[in-house]
Backbone as CSV, one residue per row, in Angstrom:
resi,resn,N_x,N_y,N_z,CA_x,CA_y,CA_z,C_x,C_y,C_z
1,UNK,-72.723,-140.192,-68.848,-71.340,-140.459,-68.479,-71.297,-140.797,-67.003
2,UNK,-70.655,-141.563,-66.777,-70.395,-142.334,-65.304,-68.997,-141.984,-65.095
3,UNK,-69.346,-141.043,-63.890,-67.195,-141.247,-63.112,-67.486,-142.069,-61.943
4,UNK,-66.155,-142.691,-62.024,-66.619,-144.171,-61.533,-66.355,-143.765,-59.895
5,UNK,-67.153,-144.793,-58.952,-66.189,-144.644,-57.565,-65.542,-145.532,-56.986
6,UNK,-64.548,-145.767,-56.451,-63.796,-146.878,-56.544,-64.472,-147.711,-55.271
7,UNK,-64.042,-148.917,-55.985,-64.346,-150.055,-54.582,-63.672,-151.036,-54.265
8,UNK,-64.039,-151.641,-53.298,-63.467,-151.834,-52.197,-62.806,-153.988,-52.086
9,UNK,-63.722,-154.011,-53.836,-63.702,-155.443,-54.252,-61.705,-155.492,-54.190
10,UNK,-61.538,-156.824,-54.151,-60.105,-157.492,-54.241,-60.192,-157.550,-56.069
11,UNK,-59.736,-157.032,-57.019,-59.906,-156.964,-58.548,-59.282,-157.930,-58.913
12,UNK,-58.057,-158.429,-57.985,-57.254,-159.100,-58.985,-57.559,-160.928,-58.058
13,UNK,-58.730,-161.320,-57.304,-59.011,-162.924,-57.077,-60.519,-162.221,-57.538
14,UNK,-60.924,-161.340,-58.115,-62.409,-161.565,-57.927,-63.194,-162.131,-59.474
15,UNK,-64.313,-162.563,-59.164,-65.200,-163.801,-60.145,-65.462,-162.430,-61.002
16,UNK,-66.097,-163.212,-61.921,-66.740,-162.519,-62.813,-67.943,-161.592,-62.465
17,UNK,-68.545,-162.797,-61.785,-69.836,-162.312,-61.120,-69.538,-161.109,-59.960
18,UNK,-68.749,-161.375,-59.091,-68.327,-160.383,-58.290,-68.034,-159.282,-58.770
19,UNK,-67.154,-159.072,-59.721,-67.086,-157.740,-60.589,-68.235,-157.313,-61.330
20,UNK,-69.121,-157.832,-61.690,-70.411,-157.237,-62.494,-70.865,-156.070,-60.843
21,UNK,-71.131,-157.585,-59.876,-71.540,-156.837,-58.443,-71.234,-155.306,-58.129
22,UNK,-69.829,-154.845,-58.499,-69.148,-154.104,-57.959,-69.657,-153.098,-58.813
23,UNK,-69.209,-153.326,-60.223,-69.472,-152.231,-60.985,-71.266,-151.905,-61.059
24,UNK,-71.939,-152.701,-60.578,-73.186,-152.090,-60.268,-73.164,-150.805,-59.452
25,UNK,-72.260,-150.979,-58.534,-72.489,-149.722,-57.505,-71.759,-148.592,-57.689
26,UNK,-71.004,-148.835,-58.813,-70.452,-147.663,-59.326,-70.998,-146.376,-60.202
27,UNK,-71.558,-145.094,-59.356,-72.487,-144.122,-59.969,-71.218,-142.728,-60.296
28,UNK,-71.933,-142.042,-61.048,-71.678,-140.881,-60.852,-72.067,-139.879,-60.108
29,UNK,-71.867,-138.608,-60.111,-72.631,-137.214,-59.184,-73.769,-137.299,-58.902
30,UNK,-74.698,-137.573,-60.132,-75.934,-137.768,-60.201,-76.831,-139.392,-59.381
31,UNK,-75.415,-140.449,-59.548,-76.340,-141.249,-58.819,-76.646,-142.440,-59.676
32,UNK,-76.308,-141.722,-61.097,-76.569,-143.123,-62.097,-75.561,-143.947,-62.356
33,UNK,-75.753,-145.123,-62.404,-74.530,-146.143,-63.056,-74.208,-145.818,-64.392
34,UNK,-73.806,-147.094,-64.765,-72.547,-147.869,-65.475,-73.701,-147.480,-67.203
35,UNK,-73.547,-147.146,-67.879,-74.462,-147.681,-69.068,-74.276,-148.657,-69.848
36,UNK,-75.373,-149.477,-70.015,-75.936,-150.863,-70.241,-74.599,-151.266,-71.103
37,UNK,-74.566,-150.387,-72.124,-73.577,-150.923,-73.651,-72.254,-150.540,-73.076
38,UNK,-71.367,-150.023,-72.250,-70.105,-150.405,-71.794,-69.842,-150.927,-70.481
39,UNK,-71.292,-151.368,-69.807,-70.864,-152.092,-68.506,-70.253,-153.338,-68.772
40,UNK,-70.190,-154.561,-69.415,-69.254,-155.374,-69.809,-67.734,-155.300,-69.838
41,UNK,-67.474,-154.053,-70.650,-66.194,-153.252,-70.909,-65.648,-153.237,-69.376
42,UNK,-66.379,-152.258,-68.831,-65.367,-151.560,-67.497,-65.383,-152.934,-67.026
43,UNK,-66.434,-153.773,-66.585,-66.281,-155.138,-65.352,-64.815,-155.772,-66.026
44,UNK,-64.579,-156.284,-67.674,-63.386,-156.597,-67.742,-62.684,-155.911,-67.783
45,UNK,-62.287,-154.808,-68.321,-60.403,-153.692,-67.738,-60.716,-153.519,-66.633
46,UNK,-61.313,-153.699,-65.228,-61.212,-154.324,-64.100,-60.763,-155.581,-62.857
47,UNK,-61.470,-156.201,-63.846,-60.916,-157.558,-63.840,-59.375,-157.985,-63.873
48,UNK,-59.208,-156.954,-65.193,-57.791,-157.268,-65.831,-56.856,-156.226,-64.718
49,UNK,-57.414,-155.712,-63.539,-56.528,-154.676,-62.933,-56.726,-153.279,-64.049
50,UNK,-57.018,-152.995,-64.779,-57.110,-151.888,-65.312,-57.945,-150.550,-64.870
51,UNK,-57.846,-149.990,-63.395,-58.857,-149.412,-63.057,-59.159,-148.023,-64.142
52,UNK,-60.571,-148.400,-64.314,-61.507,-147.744,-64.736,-61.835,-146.126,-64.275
53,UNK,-62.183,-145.041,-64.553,-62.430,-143.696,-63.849,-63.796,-142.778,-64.123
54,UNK,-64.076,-143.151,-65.908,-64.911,-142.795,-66.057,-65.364,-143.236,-67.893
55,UNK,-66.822,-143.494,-67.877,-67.387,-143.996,-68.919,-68.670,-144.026,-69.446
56,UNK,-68.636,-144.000,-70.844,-69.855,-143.421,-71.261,-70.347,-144.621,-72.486
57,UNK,-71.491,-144.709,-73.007,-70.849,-146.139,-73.991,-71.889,-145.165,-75.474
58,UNK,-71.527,-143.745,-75.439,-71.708,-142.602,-76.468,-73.598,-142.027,-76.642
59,UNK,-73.873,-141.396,-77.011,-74.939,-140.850,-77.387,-75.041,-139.616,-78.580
60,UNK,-76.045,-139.876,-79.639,-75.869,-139.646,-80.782,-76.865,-138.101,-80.545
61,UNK,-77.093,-137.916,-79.731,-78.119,-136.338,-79.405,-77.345,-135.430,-78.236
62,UNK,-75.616,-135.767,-77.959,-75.094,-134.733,-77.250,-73.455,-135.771,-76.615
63,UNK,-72.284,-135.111,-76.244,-71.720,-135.555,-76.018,-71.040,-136.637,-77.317
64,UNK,-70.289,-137.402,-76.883,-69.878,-138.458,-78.225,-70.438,-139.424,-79.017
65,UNK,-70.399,-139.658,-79.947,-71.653,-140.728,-80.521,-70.809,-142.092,-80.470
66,UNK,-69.760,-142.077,-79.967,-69.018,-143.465,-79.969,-68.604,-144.317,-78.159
67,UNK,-68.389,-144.827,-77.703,-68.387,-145.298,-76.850,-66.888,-144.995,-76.104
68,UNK,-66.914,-144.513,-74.626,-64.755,-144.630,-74.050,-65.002,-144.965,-73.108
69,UNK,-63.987,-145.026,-72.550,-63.362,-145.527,-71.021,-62.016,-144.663,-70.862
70,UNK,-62.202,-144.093,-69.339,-60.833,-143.297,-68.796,-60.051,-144.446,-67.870
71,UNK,-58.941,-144.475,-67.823,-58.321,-145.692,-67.479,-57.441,-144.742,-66.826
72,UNK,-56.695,-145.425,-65.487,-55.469,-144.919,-64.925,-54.285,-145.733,-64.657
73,UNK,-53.622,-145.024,-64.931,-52.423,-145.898,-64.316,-52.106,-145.947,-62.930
74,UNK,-51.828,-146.654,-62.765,-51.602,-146.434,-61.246,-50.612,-146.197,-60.703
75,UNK,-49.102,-146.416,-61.187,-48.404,-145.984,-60.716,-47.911,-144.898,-60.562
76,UNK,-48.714,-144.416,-61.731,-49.114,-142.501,-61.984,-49.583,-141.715,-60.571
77,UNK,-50.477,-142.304,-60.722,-51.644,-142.046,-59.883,-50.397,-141.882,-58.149
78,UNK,-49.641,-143.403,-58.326,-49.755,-142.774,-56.515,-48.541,-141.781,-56.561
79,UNK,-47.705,-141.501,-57.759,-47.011,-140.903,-57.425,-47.125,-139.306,-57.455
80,UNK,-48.612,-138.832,-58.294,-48.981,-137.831,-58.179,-49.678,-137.359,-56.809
81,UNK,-50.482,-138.446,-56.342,-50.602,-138.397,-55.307,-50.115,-137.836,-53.952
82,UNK,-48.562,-137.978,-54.474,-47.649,-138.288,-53.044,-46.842,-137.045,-53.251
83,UNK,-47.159,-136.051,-54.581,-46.000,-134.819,-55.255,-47.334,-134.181,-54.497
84,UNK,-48.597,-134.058,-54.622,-49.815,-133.461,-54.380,-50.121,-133.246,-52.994
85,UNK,-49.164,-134.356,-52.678,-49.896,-134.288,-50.730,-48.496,-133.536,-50.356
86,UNK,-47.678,-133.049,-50.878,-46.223,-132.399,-50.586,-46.556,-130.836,-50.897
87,UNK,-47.404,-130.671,-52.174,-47.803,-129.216,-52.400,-48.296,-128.482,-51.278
88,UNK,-49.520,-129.690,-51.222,-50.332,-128.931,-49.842,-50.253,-128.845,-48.502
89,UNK,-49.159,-129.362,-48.289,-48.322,-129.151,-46.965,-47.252,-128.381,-46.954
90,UNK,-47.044,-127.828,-47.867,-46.295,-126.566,-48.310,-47.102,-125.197,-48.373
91,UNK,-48.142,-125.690,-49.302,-49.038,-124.437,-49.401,-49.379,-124.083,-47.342
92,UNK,-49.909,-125.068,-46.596,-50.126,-124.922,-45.078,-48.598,-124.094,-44.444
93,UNK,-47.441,-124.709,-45.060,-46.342,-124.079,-44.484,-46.453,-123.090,-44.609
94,UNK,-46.349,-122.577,-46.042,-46.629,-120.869,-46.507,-47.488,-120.305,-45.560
95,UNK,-48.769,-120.667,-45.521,-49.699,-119.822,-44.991,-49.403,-119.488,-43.654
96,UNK,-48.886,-120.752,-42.939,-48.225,-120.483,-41.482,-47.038,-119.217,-41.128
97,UNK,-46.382,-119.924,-42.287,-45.576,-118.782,-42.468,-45.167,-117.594,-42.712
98,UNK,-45.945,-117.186,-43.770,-45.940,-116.259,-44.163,-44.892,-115.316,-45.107
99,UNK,-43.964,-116.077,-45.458,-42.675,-115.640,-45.822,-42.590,-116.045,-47.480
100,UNK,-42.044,-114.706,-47.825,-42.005,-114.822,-49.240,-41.033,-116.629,-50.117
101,UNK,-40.023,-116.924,-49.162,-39.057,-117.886,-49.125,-40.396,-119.168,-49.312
102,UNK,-41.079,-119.208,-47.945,-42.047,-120.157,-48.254,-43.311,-120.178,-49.134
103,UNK,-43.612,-119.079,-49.710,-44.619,-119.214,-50.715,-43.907,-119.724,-52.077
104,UNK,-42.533,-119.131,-52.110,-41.870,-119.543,-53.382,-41.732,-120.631,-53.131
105,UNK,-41.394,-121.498,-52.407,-41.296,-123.229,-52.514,-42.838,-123.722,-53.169
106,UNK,-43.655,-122.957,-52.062,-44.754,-123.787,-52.597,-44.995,-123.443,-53.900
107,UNK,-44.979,-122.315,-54.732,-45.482,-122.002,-55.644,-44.625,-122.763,-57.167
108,UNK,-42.944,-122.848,-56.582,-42.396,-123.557,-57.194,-42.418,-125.516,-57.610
109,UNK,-43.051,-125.179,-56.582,-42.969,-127.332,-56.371,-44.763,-127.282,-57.421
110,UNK,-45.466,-126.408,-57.101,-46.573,-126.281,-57.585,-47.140,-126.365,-59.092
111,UNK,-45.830,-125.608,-59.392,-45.535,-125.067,-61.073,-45.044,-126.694,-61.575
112,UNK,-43.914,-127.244,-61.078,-43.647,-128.281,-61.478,-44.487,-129.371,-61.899
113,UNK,-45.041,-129.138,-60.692,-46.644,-130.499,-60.933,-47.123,-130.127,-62.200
């Protein structure tokens, strides 16, 4: 399984060839790429703007015997982002603070997420 790392390619003018490029350098923890039988896959829902997160193209001795792709949305993405970077500048308030008033915000905005 490959979690992908994002890069730095333009997705939505780039060649074909350029996207194979990219998704070459895309490893996981370990360091390994893309596997052979869904690197095609991710380079196009890339292509297509569909960023990619993580992918495996299955194995029949552990994990799934069928092939996926984790896909994000993005507009998801930045808006969790932006609820996430509000937690933890709350959680810093709290701690500064110290006050039961400010742990309950944070803990409340927290719960919500």
């Amino acid at each position: 399984m490959a979690i992908l790392k994002p890069s730095a390619i333009d997705w939505e003018h780039a060649s074909w060839e350029e996207g194979c490029q990219a998704v070459e350098q895309f490893t996981d923890k370990l360091g390994l790429g893309i596997d052979s039988g869904i690197f095609e896959t991710v380079v196009a829902l890339n292509l297509l703007r569909i960023q990619t997160v993580q992918s495996c193209e299955g194995h029949l001795d552990h994990g799934y015997a069928y092939p996926w792709i984790t896909v994000v949305d993005a507009e998801r993405k930045r808006l969790l982002t932006r609820e996430w970077s509000h937690i933890c500048a709350l959680e810093d308030q709290a701690k500064t603070v110290g006050t039961a008033e400010a742990y309950n915000q944070y803990l409340s905005a927290d719960i919500r997420l």
